[in-house]
C-alpha positions in Angstrom: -60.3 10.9 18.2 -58.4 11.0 14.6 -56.5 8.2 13.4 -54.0 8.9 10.5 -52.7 6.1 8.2 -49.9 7.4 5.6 -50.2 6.8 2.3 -48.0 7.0 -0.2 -48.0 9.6 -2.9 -50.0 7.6 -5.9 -52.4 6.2 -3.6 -56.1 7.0 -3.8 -56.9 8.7 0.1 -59.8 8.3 2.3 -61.7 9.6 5.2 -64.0 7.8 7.5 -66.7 9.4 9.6 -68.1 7.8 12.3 -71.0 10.0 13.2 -72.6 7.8 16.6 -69.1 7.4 17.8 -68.9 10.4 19.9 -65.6 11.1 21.2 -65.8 14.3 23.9 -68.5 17.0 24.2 -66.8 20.5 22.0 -66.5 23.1 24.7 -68.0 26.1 22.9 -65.4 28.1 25.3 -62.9 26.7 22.5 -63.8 29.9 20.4 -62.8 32.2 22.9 -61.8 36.1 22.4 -58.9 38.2 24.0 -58.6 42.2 24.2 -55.5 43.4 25.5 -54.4 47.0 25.9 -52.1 46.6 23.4 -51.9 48.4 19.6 -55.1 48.9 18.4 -57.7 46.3 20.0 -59.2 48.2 22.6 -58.4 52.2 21.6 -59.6 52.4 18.1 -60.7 48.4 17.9 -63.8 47.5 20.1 -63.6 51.4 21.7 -63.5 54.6 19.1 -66.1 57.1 20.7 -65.1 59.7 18.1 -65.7 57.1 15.2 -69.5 57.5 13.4 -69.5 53.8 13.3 -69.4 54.0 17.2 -72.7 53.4 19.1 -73.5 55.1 23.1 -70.9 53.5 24.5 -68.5 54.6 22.3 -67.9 51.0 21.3 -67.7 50.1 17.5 -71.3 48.9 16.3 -68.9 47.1 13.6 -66.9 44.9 15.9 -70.0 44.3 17.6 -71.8 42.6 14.7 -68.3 40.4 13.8 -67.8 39.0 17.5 -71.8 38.3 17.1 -71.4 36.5 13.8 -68.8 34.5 15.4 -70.6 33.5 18.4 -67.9 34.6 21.0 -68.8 32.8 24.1 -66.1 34.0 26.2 -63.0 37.3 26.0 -59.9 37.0 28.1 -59.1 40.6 29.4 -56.7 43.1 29.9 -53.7 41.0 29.0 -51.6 39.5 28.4 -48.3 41.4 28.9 -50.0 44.4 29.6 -51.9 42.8 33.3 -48.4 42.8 34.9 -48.5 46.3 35.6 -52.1 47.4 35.4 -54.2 48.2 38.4 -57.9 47.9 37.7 -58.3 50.5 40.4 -57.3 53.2 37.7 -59.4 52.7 35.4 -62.8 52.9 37.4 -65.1 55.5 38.8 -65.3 59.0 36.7 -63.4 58.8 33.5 -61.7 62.8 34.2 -60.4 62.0 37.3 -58.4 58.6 35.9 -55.0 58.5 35.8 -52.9 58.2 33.1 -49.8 55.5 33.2 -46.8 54.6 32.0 -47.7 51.1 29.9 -44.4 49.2 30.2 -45.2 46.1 28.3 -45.5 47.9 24.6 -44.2 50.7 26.0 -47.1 53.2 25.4 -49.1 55.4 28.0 -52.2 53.9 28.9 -55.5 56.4 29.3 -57.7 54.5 31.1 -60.8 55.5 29.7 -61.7 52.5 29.1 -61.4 49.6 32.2 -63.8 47.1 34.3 -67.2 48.5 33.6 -66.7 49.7 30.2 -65.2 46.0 29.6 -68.1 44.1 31.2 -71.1 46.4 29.7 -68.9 45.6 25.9 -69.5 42.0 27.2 -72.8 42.5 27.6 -73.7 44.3 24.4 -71.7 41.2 22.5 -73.5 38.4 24.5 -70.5 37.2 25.5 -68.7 36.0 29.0 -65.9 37.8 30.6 -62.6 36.5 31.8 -60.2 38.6 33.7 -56.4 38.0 34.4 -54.8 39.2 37.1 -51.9 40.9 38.0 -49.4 39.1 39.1 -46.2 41.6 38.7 -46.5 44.5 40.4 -50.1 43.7 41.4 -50.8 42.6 45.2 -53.1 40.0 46.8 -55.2 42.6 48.4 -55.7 44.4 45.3 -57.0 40.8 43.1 -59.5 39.9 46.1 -60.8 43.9 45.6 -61.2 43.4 41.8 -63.3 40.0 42.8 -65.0 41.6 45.5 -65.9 44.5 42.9 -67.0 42.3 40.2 -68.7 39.7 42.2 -70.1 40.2 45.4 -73.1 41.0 46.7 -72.5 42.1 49.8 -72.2 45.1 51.6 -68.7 45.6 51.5 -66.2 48.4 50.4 -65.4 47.1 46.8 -69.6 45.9 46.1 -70.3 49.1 47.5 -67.7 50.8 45.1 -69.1 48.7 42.0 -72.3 50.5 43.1 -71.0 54.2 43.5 -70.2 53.3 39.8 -73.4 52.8 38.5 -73.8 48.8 38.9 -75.7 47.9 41.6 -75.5 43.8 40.3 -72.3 41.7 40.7 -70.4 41.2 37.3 -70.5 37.2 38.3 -66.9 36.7 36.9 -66.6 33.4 36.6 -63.2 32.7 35.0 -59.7 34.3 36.4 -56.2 33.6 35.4 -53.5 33.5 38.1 -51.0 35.8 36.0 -49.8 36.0 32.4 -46.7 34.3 31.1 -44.9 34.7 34.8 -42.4 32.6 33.6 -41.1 34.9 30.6 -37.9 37.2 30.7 -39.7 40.0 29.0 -42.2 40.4 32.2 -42.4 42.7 34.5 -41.9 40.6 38.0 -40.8 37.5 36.0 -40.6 34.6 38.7 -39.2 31.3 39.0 -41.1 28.5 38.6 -40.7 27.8 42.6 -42.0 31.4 43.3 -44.7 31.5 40.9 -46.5 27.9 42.1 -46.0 28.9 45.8 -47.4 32.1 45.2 -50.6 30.8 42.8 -51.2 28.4 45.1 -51.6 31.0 48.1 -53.8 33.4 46.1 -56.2 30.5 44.9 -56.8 29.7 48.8 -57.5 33.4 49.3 -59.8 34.2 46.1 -61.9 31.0 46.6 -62.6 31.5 50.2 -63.8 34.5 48.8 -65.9 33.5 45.8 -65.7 29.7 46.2 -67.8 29.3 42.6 -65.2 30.6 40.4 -63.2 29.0 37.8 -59.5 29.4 38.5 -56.7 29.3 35.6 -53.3 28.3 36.8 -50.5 30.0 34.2 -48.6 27.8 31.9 -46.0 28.1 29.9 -46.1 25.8 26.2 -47.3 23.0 28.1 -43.6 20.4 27.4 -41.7 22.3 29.3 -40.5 21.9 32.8 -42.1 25.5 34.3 -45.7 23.2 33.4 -44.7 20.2 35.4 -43.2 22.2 38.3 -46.1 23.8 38.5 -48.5 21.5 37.9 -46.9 19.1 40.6 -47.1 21.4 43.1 -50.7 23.3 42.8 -53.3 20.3 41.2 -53.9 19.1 44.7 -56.8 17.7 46.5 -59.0 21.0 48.3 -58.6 18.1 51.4 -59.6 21.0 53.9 -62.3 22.8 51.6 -60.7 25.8 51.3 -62.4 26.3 48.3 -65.7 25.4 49.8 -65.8 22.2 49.0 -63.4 19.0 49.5 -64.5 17.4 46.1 -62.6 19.7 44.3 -59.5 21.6 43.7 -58.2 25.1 44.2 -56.9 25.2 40.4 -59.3 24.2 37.5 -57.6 24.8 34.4 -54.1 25.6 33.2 -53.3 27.9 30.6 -51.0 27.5 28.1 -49.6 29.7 24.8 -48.4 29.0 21.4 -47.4 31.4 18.5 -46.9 29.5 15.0 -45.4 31.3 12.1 -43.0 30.1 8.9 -41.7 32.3 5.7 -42.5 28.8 3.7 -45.9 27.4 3.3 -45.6 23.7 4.1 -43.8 24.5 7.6 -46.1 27.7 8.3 -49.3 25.3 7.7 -48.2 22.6 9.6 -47.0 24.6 12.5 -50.0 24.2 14.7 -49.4 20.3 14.9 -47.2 21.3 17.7 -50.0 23.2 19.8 -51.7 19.3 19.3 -48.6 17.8 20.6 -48.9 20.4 23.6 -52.5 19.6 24.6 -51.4 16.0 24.9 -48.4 16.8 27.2 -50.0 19.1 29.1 -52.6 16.3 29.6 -50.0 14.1 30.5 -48.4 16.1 33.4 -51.5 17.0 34.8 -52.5 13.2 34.9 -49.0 13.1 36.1 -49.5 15.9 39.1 -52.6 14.2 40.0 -51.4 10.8 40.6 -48.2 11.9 42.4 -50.4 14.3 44.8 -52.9 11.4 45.1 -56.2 13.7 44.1 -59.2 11.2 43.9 -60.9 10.5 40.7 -63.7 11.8 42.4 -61.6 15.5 41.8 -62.8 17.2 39.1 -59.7 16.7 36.1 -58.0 19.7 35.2 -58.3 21.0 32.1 -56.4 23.2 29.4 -57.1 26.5 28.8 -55.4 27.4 25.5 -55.8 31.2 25.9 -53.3 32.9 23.6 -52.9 30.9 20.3 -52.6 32.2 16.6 -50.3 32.8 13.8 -47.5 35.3 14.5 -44.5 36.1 13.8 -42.9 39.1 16.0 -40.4 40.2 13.3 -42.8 40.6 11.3 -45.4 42.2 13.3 -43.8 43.7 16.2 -46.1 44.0 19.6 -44.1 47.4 20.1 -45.5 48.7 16.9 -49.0 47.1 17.2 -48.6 43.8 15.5 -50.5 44.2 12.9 -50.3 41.0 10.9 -51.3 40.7 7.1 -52.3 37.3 7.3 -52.1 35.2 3.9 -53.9 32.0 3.2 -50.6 30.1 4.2 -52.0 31.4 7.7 -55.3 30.9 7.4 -54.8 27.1 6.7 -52.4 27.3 9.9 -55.2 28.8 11.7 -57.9 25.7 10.1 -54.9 23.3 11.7 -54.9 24.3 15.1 -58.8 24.4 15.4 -58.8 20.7 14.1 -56.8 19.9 16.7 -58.8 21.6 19.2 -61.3 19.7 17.5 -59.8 16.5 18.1 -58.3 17.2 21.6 -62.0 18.6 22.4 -61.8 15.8 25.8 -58.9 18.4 27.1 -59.3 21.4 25.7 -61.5 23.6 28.4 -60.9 26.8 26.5 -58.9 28.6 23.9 -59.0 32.6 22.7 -57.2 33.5 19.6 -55.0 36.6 20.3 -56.2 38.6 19.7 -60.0 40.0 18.4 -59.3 43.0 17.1 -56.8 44.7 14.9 -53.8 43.0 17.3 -52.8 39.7 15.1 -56.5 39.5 14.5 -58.8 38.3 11.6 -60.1 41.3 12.3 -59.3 44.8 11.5 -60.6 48.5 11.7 -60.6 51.4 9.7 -62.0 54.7 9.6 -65.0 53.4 6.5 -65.8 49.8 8.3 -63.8 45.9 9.5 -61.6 44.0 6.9 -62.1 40.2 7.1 -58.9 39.2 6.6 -57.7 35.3 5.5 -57.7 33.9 8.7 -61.3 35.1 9.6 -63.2 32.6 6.9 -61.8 29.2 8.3 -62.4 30.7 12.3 -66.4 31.2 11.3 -66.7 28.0 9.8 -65.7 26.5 12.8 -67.6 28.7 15.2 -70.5 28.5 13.5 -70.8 24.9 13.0 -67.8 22.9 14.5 -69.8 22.8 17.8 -71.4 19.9 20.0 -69.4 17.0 20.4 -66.1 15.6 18.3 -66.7 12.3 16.6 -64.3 9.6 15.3 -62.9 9.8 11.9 -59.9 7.8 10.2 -57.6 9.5 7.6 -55.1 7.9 5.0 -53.5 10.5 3.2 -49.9 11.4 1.6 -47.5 13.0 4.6 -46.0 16.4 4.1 -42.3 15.2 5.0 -40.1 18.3 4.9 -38.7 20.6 7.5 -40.9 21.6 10.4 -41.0 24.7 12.8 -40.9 23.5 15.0 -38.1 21.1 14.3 -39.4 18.7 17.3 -42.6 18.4 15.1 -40.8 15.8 13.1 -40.6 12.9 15.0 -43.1 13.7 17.5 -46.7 13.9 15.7 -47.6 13.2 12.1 -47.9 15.8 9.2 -50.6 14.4 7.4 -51.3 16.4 3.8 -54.9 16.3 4.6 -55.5 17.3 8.2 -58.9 16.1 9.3 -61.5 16.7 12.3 -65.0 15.7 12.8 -67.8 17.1 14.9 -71.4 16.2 15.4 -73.8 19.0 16.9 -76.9 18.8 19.1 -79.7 19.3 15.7 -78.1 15.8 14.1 -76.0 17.8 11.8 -72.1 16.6 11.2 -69.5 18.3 10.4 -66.6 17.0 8.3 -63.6 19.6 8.7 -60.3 19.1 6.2 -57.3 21.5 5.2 -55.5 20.3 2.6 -51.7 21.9 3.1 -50.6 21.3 0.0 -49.7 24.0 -2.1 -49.5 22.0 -5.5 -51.9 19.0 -5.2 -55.7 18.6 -5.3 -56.5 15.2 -3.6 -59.6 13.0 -4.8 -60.6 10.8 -1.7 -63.1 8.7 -1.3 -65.0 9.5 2.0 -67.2 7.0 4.3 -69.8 7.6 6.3 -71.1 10.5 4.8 -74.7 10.7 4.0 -76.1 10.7 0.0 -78.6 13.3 -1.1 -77.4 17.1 -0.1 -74.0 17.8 1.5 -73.4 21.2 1.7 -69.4 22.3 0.6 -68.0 25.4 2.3 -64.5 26.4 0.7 -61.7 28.9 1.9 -59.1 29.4 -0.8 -57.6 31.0 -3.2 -55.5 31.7 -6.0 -51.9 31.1 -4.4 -50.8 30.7 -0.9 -49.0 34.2 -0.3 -52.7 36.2 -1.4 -54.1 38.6 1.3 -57.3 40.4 2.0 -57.2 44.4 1.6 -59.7 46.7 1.8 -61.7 46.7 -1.2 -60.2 43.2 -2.4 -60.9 40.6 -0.5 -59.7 37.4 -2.5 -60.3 34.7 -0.1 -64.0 34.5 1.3 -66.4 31.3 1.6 -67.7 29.6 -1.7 -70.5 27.6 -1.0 -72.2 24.5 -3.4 -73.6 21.3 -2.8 -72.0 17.8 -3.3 -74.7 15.0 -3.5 -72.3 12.6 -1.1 -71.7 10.3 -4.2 -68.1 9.1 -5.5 -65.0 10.8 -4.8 -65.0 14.1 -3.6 -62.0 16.8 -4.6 -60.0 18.7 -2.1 -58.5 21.4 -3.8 -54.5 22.1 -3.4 -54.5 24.8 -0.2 -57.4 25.4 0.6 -59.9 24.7 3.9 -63.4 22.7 3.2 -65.9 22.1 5.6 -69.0 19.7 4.6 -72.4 19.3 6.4 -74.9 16.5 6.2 -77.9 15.8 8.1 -77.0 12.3 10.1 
């Protein structure tokens, strides 16, 4: 929980930790990954068997080391747009005798050289868990309880057997699985209503869990306020009365998904942006409190949580899917990017899972080329969180100056603050505390007196840079991590536009 006073301009701000009060547990599932089949992430991003930086398996040894550094706990897979009219069925079994397929959603042809196995041994390789969607456009029930039967059962079945034809005599154990990408949008294949999608989820979540009761199933959302979210919230967060899923102290649906894109030509709107995916979490959390007491689920029911699993920086003008979107992210964007993890941060109680979209070269802080990766802008602030914005969020109280300008978008204003110093907390398992803060302001440092932290070493991690617009290209990387010590005395300086995480020992 964050609490924001605002300040006005001449005012000295401050920041107050509360390090025992623990607010939620941080679900490391938060710093999710996503491959689609789209652009460059999978053909030439995690899979380039003709590159010298590719190992065996043809995946890059390069991409491997990043999604390592980062921790990766889980990657959402194939799509995205693309799952509407894949079938996982062509892309197993002997890689010659795989068909090759019109791709409707970004309009390419799709080889399918690389599919289920390859996916789930890159998985492996990573150390990281994988979650499949399925294919809820020109895909069939029979065909989603085949790909579950192939990935996860052990018996002796057609689809097991199949898996095992293939070379993989052990069950995948795919825990998570999304009930369709983005049904609700006029640019899919199969779009449905909100009446045909729910009843339809809501019959393939019976079938699937009598199947493989133990998995985690992800109901599709739309932005999580609008009225697609409550439709079908209301009508598939029921109580599994009958234990269809295998047990009656659950529910057929686990977690519901929901997608925001953020992106501004000006600073001050681009950077506060991601206050609105905040905003979301809450509403989302809201309607599924609301389905829950309108369909009279018992407390005893496991709550619902969100699954944030396509967020990010984008703007689709700019970086058009058809054409690969690859973003050139400045540090405008990277700050965006620091903003919507400190409100995963915050909303940690909620918050189930999220997966930037997407890993690899695809609106990614991550691209390929022939010599090695680029780290772009929007890589620094995602690795400081990974790598220590993890165990459990903690209480903190901000007074700061408010960015008061125009907001994209515009039902930001009005709806949720734009603090100038946006602020999360986070204490992990070894004692350690985390004190996260993206300063927005492209012309101010801010001196601010800070409580709770502890004197003697607090180490200082800073993203910034020179100007707001600068970018990272190959060979010049401007914005990176600079790293000091503060000694947790006086007022500390947070300089204008920039991200700084400190540390302390509590």
């Amino acid at each position: 929980m964050a609490t924001f006073t605002r300040i006005a301009d001449d005012q000295t701000p401050s920041i107050i930790v509360h390090p025992e009060h623990e607010i939620a547990k941080i679900n490391d599932n938060i710093y999710g990954g996503f491959t689609e089949h789209m652009g460059r992430c999978i053909y030439g991003g995690i899979y380039d068997p003709t590159s010298p930086l590719a190992d065996e398996n043809g995946f890059r040894k390069d991409v491997i080391e990043a999604m390592k550094d980062l921790n990766v706990p889980v990657v959402r897979y194939p799509g995205g747009n693309f799952v509407a009219t894949y079938h996982w069925l062509d892309g197993v079994g002997p890689r010659e005798k795989r068909p090759k397929r019109p791709e409707l959603a970004w309009l390419g042809i799709e080889p399918n050289t690389f599919g289920t196995d390859e996916f789930m041994k890159w998985c492996e390789v990573v150390g990281t868990e994988p979650y499949l969607c399925l294919n809820f456009g020109t895909g069939t029930l029979d065909e989603a309880l085949a790909w579950l039967e192939y990935c996860n059962s052990t018996q002796d079945t057609y689809y097991a057997n199949l898996r095992r034809q293939n070379g993989h005599e052990e069950p995948y154990n795919v825990k998570y699985w999304a009930l369709g990408n983005e049904c609700w949008g006029p640019w899919q294949v199969a779009q449905l209503t909100k009446e045909d999608y729910a009843k339809k989820a809501y019959q393939w979540a019976k079938a699937l869990k009598l199947l493989d009761p133990s998995i985690t199933l992800i109901l599709c959302g739309e932005t999580g306020y609008s009225s697609w979210d409550y439709y079908v919230l209301k009508e598939c967060v029921k109580w599994d009365v009958h234990g269809l899923s295998g047990d009656t102290t659950k529910s057929l649906i686990d977690m519901h998904s929901i997608h925001i894109y953020t992106a501004d030509a000006d600073h001050l709107p681009n950077a506060t942006a991601p206050r609105a995916a905040e905003r979301a979490i809450q509403m989302t959390t809201a309607l599924i409190d609301l389905a829950r007491i309108e369909n009279g689920v018992p407390e005893t029911v496991p709550r619902q949580t969100i699954c944030f699993d396509e967020w990010n920086v984008w703007d689709p003008t700019r970086a058009p899917g058809e054409q690969g979107a690859e973003e050139k992210y400045t540090l405008s964007d990277a700050l965006a990017v620091a903003v919507f993890l400190n409100g995963f941060i915050r909303q940690a109680k909620d918050v189930g899972m999220a997966n930037i979209a997407q890993s690899v070269n695809v609106i990614s802080p991550l691209m390929t080329s022939k010599e090695g990766v680029l780290k772009q802008t929007t890589w620094w602030p995602l690795l400081l969180f990974s790598k220590y914005m993890r165990g459990a969020s903690v209480a903190v109280n901000v007074k700061s100056p408010e960015y008061e300008g125009r907001t994209n978008p515009k039902w930001v204003r009005g709806t949720i603050e734009t603090p100038l110093l946006d602020v999360c907390a986070a204490r992990g398992v070894d004692g350690w505390v985390g004190l996260a803060v993206t300063n927005v302001s492209e012309e101010r440092d801010f001196e601010v007196r800070i409580e709770g932290v502890k004197e003697g070493e607090v180490k200082v991690y800073v993203v910034g840079g020179e100007s707001v617009g600068v970018v990272n290209t190959e060979g010049e990387e401007k914005v990176g991590i600079v790293e000091r010590t503060w000694d947790g005395k006086g007022l500390f300086t947070f300089g204008k536009h920039s991200f700084t995480l400190l540390r302390w020992k509590a």
